[in-house]
C-alpha positions as CSV (number, residue, x, y, z in Angstrom):
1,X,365.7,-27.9,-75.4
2,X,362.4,-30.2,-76.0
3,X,359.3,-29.4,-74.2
4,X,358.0,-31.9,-71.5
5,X,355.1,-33.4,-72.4
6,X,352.4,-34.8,-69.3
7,X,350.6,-37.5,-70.9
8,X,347.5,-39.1,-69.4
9,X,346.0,-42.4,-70.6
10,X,342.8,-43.0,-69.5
11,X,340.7,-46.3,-70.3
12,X,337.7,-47.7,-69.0
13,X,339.7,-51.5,-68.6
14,X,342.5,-52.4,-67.4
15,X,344.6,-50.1,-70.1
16,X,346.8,-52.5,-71.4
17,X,345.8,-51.8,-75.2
18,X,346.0,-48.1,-74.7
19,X,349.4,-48.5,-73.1
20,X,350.7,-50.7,-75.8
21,X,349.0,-48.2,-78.7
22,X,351.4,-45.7,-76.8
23,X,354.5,-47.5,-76.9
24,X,354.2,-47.7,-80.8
25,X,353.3,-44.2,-81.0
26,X,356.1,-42.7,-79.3
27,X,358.5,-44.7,-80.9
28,X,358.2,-43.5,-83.8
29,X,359.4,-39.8,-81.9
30,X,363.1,-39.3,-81.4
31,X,362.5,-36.6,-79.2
32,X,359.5,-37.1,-77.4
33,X,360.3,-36.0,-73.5
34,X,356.9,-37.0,-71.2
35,X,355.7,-38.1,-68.0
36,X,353.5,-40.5,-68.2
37,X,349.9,-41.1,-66.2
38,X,348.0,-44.2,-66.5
39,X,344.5,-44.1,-65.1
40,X,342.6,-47.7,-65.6
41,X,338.8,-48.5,-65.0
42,X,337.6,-45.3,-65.7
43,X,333.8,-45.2,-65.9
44,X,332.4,-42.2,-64.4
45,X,332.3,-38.5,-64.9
46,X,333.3,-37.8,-61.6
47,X,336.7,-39.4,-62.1
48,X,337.2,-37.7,-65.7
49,X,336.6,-34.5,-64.2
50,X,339.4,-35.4,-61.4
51,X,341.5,-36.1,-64.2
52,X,341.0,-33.2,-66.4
53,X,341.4,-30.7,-63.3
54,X,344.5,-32.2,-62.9
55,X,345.4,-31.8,-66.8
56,X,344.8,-27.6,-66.6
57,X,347.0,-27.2,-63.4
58,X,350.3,-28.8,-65.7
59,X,351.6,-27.4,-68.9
60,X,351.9,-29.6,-71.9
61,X,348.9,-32.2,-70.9
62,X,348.0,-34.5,-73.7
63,X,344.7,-37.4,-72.7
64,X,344.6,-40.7,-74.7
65,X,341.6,-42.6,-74.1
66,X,339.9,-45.8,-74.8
67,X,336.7,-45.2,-73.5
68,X,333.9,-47.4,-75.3
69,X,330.7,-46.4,-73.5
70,X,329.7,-44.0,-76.1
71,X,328.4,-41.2,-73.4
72,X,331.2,-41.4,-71.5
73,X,333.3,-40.9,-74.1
74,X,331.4,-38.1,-75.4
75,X,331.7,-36.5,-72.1
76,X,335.7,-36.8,-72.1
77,X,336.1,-35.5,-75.3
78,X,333.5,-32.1,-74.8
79,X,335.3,-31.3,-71.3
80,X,338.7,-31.5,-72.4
81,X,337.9,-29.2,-75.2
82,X,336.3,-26.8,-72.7
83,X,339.3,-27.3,-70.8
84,X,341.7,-26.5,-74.0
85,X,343.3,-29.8,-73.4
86,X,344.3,-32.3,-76.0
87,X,342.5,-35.0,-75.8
88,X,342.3,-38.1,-78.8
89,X,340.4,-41.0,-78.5
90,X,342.1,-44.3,-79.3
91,X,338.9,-46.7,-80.6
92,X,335.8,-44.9,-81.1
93,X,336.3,-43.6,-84.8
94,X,338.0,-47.6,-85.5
95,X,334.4,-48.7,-83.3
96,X,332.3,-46.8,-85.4
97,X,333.8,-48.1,-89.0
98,X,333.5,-51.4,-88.1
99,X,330.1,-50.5,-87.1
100,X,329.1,-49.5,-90.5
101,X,331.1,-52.8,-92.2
102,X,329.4,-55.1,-90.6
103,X,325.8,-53.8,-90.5
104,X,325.4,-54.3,-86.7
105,X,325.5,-51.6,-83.4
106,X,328.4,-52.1,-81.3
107,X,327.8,-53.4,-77.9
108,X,330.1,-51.0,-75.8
109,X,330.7,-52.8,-72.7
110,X,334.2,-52.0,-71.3
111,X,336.4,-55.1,-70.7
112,X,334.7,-57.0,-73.2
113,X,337.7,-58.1,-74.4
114,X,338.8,-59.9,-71.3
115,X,335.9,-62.7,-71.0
116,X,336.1,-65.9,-69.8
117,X,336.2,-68.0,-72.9
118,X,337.8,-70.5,-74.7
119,X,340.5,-68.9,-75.6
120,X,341.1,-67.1,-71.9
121,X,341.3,-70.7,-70.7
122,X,343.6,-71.5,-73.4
123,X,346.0,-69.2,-72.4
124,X,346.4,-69.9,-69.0
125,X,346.6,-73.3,-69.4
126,X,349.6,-72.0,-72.5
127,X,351.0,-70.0,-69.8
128,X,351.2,-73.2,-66.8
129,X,352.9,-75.4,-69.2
130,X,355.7,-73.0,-70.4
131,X,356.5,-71.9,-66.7
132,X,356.8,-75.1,-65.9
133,X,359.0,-76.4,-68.6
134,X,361.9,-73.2,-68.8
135,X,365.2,-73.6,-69.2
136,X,365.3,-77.7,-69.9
137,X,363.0,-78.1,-66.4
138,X,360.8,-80.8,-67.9
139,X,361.3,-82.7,-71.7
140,X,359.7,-85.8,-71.4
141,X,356.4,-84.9,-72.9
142,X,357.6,-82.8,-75.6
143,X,354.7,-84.2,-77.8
144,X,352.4,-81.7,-75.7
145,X,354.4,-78.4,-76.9
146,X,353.0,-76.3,-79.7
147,X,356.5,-74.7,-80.0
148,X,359.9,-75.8,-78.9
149,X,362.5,-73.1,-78.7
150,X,366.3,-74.1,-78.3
151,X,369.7,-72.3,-78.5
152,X,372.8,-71.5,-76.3
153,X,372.2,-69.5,-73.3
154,X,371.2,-65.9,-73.6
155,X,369.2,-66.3,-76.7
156,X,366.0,-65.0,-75.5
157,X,364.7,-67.8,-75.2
158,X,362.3,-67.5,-71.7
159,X,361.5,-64.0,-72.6
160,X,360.1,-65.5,-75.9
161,X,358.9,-68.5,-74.3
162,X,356.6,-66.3,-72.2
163,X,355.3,-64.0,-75.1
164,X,354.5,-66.9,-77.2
165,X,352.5,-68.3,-74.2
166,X,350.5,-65.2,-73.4
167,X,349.5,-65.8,-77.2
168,X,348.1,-69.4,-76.4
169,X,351.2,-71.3,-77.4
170,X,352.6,-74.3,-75.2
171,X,356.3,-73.4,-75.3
172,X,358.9,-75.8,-74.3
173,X,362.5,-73.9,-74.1
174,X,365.4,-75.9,-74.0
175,X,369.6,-74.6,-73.3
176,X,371.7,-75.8,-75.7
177,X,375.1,-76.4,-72.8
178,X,378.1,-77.4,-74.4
179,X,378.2,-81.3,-74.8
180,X,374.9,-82.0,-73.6
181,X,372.8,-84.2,-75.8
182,X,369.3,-82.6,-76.6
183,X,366.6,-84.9,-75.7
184,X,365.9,-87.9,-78.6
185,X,362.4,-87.4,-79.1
186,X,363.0,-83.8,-80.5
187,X,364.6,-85.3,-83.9
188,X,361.0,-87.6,-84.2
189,X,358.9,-84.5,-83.1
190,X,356.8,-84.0,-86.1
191,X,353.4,-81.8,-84.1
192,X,355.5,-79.2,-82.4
193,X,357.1,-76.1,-84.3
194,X,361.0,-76.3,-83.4
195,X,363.1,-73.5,-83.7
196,X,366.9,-73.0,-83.5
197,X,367.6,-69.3,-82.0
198,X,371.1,-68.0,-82.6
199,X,372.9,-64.5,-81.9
200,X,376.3,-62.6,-82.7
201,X,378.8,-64.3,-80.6
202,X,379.8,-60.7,-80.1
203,X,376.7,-59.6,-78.6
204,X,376.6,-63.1,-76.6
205,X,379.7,-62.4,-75.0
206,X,378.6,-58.6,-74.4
207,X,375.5,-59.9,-72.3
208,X,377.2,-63.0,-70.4
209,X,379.7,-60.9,-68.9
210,X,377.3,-58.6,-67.6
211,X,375.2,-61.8,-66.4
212,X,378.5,-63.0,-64.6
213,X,379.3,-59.4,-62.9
214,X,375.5,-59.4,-61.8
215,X,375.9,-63.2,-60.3
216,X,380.0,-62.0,-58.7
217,X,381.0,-65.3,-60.0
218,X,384.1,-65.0,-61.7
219,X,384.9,-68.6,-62.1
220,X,383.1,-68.9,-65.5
221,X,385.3,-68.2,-67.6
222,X,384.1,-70.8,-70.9
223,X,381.0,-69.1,-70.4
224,X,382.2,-65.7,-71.5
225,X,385.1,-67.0,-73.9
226,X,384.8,-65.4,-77.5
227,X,386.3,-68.5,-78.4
228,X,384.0,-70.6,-77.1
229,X,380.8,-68.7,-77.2
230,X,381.9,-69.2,-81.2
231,X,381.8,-72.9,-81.4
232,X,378.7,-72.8,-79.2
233,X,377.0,-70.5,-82.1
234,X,378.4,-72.7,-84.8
235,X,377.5,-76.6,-83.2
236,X,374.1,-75.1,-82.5
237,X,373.7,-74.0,-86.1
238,X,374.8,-77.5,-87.2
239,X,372.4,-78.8,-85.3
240,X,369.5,-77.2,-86.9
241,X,370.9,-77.3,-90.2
242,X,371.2,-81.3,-89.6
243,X,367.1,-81.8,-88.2
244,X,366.1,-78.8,-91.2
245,X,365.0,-76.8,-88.3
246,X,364.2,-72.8,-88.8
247,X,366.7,-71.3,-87.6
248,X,366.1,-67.1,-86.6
249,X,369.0,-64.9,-85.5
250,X,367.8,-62.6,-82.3
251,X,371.2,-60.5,-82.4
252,X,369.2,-57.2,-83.5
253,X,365.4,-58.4,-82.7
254,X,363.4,-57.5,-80.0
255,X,361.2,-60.1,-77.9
256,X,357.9,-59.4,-79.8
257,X,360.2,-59.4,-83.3
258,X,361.3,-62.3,-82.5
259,X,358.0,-63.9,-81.5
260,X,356.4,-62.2,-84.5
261,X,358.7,-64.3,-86.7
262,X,358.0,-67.9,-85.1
263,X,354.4,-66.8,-85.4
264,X,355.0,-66.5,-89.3
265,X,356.7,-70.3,-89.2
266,X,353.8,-71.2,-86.9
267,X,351.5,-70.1,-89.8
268,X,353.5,-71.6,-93.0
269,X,353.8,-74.8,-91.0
270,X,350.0,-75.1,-91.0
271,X,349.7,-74.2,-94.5
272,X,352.2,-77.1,-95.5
């Protein structure tokens, strides 16, 4: 049986980088059993020292930290080795390197990262406009998107949406539903990045099934069809063969996979 693991992530922000730096890292464990602790806007000794009394008292305790104020860091790292505890620090070695690169001090402030500038503003204003054109909502000003994403339903295709948006990208998503025409502009579209998203009718079928048993609507019964989940997959695939539109199969992709690869034709479009 696998030991249980308490694992405390500390930062001096709002953690979301440490979090995410922790999601890789234990994926790349099989059998990692923990209980994870997230403790954000960390900046004095008094609430390290609350954290580290509460390491001792459980077996197991492991502290990941982004701390950039160099003291407080320094402080973190000496009481957890009086303490016997674990303890790694996430940034200040890859702080330091840079450091020396560029010839210049680092300027250590926590949060720094989450400033008020340009791009900030850009991605709230990325944000707005995707929320308010999901699922089809709004098409008649498709010139605005940076990215249009369509395919039949249960694609991915918010989910996506909303990544790409936190990234700064306007994102227009638009359902592919049976004989509906897709809007006429689309084909004349030359600024936005459109891509086709397809998936294993399979899987499709899989995932609107347990969409219908969430909604108790039983009467949708084209929706879940093998059959016609099949021709869906296939007229949607003709349709971006036809406008020479990228076309990327989310069957075995993640979100951020997903998003990662419309980056990529984001980036080649540019180039071209």
């Amino acid at each position: 049986m696998n030991e249980k693991y308490n694992v405390y992530l500390v930062s001096d922000s709002t953690g979301e980088t440490l979090d995410r730096i922790f999601l890789s890292l234990k994926s790349q464990f099989a059998n990692f059993d923990y209980e994870k602790k997230e403790f954000a806007f960390v900046r004095t000794e008094q609430q390290i020292d609350k954290i580290i009394k509460e390491c001792v008292k459980l077996e197991n305790s492991i502290i990941l930290y982004t701390i950039v104020e160099t003291k407080l860091a320094k402080y973190i790292a000496n009481q957890s080795e009086k303490k016997n505890v674990p303890c790694f620090g996430i940034l200040g070695n890859l702080i330091l390197s840079f450091s020396k690169l560029l010839n210049q001090k680092a300027i250590h402030k926590p949060s720094a990262q989450h400033v008020l500038d340009d791009d900030y503003y850009k991605r709230i204003e990325a944000i707005q406009f995707t929320m308010a054109h999901d699922d089809g909502k709004k098409v008649d000003d498709l010139e605005n998107a940076d990215v249009i994403l369509l395919g039949v339903s249960r694609t991915s295709k918010t989910p996506t949406s909303i990544y790409l948006a936190n990234r700064g990208y306007k994102t227009i998503n638009i359902p592919l539903v049976l004989d509906q025409n897709i809007p006429e502009d689309l084909k004349s579209n030359k600024k936005a990045c459109i891509i086709g998203l397809v998936a294993d009718p399979e899987r499709l079928a899989d995932i609107r099934r347990n969409r219908v048993a969430i909604m108790k609507d039983q009467n949708l019964k084209e929706y879940t069809n093998i059959e016609s989940i099949k021709k869906e997959v296939n007229d949607s695939k003709s349709l971006f063969k036809t406008n020479n539109w990228p076309i990327i199969d989310v069957t075995r992709r993640s979100v951020e996979e997903t998003a990662a690869s419309i980056l990529k034709i984001i980036e080649i479009k540019k180039n071209t």
